[in-house]
N, C-alpha and C positions, 0 to 999 in steps of 0.2 A: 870520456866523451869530449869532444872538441865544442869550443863555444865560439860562437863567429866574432868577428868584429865589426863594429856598426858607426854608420859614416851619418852623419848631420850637417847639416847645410843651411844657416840660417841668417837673417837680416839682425840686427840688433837695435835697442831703440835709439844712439849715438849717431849710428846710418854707417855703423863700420860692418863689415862681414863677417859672417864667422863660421868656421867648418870645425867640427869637430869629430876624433875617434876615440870610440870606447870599445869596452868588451875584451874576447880574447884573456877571459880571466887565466885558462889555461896557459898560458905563455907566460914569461919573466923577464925583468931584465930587458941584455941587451936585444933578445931575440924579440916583445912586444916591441919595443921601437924602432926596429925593423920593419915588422909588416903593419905599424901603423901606418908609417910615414909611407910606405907603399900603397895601402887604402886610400888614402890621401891624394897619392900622385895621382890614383887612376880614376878619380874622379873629380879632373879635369873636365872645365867645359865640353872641349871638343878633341882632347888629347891629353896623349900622357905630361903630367908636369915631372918638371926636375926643378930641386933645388940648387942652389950654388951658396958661397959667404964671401961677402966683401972682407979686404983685410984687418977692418976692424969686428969684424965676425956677425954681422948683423946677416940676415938670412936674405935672399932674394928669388924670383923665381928667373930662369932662363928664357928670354924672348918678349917677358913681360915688362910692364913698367911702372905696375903698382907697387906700394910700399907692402911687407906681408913681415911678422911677428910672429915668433912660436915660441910655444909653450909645452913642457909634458914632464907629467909626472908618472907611478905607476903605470894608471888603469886611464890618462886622457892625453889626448895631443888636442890642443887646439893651435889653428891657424887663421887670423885675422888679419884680414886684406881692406886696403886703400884702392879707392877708382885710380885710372892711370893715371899719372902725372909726368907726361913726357916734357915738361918744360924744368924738371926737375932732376937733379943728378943726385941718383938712390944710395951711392955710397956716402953721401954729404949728410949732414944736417939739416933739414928745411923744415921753416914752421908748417910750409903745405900738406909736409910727408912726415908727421912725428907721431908716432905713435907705436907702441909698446903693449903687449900682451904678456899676463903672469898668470899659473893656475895653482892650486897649490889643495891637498886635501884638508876640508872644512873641519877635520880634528888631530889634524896632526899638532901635537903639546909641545914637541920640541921647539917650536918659535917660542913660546912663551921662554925658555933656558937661554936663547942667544938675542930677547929685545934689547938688550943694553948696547948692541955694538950693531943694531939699524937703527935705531932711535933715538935722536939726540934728544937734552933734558926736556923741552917744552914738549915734544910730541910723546914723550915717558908721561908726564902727566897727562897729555890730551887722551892716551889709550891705557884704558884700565889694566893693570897687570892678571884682573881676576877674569878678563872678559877674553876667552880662546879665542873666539872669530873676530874680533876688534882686532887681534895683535896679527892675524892672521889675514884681515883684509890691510892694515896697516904692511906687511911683510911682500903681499903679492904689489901695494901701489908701489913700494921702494922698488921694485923688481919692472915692474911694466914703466915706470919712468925713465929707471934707467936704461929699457931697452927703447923707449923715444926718442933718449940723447944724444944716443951712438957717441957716446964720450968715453972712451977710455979710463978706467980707474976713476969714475966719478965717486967721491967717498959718498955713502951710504946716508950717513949721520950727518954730514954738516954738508953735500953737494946737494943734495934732496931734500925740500922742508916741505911735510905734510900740514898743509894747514885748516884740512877738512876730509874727512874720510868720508868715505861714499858708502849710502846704504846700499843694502841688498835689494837689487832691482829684477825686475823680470826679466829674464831670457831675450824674449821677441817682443815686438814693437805691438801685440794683439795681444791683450790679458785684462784682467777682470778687475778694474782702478776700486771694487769697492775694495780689493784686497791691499788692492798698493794705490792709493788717491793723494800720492808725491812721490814724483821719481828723487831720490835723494844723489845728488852728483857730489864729487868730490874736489879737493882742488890740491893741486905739488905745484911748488917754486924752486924750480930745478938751473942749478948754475954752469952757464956757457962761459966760459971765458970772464972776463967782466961783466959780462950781462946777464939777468936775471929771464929765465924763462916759463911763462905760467902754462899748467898743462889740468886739463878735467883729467877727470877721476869717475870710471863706474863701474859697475861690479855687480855680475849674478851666479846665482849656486846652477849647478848640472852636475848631476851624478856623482852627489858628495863631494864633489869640492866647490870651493871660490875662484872666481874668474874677474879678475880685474883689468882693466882698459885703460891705457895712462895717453891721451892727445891732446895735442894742442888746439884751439878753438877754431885755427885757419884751417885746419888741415882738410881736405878734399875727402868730401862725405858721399856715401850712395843715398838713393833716394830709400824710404822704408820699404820699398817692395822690392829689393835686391834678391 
């Protein structure tokens, strides 16, 4: 029996967008992330989307001029999207358009086997080696940072300094604060050239895994009813 795949379309409480696809546990491999990313295209606002990649491989969409970030593992694709920014050149760098999206499954162990070579010594101590999801929200912010940088070979360990990890926040911008009564944000100081760039940090679970957001503070926000 075939199992469908199921498309989500939500605000976030950062004011970034987020679509996500699950499901299709029946598929594998290269053949789910095929017709994820075609679930995806097809729901477009008002048309089919395509993807394209600038040459330093960063994702964009065709006609549009928001910044957009993917993610996928197994069983999710997310896709988070910036308002437009047409004063802005999407293949470049800009603090208005920086932002990075990583997901990753909330028990996958194998992070804990390779934290030595994302994490240099202060943030080895900042994150418990006994703590799976620490090492593991630690793992997805090196990851979504570096796709804010659009830097080339930014080393992991010493271009990226975690200086606060972000708790596990709710989904959507409407939730029930007795349960979470402080959004926990995160914070990376991520290296451009000679200059230092600071980027938030946040992160919520869907469908077994963690979802982490790495932007910059300037960066061009929707309003929470996106």
């Amino acid at each position: 029996m075939e199992t469908e795949f199921i498309y989500w379309r939500h605000p976030s409480i950062p004011g970034i967008k987020i679509e996500e696809v699950c499901g299709g546990e029946d598929k594998s491999g290269k053949l789910w992330r095929e017709m994820a990313y075609q679930v995806y295209c097809e729901n477009g606002k008002e048309a089919y989307r395509e993807i394209g990649h600038y040459r330093n491989g960063s994702p964009f969409l065709f006609g549009e001029e928001s910044r957009i970030s993917i993610s996928h593992t197994d069983r999710l694709l997310v896709v988070a999207t910036l308002p437009a920014t047409p004063e802005v050149d999407l293949s470049e760098f800009s603090r208005r358009a920086a932002m990075g999206v990583d997901a990753e499954s909330a028990d996958r162990e194998q992070v804990l086997k390779v934290r030595d070579r994302f994490l240099n010594e202060e943030e080895l101590n900042l994150v418990p080696a006994s703590d799976l999801r620490a090492n593991i929200l630690a793992w997805t912010s090196k990851e979504a940072c570096y796709k804010a940088m659009l830097e080339e070979g930014l080393d992991f360990r010493e271009g990226i300094r975690i200086e606060r990890l972000p708790g596990i926040s709710p989904a959507v911008p409407v939730y029930d604060k007795n349960e979470f009564p402080v959004i926990e944000y995160g914070k990376a100081v991520c290296r451009k050239g000679e200059e230092e760039v600071e980027l938030t940090l946040f992160s919520y679970e869907t469908e077994g895994h963690l979802v982490t957001l790495a932007y910059s503070p300037q960066c061009a926000k929707f309003s929470k009813k996106v």
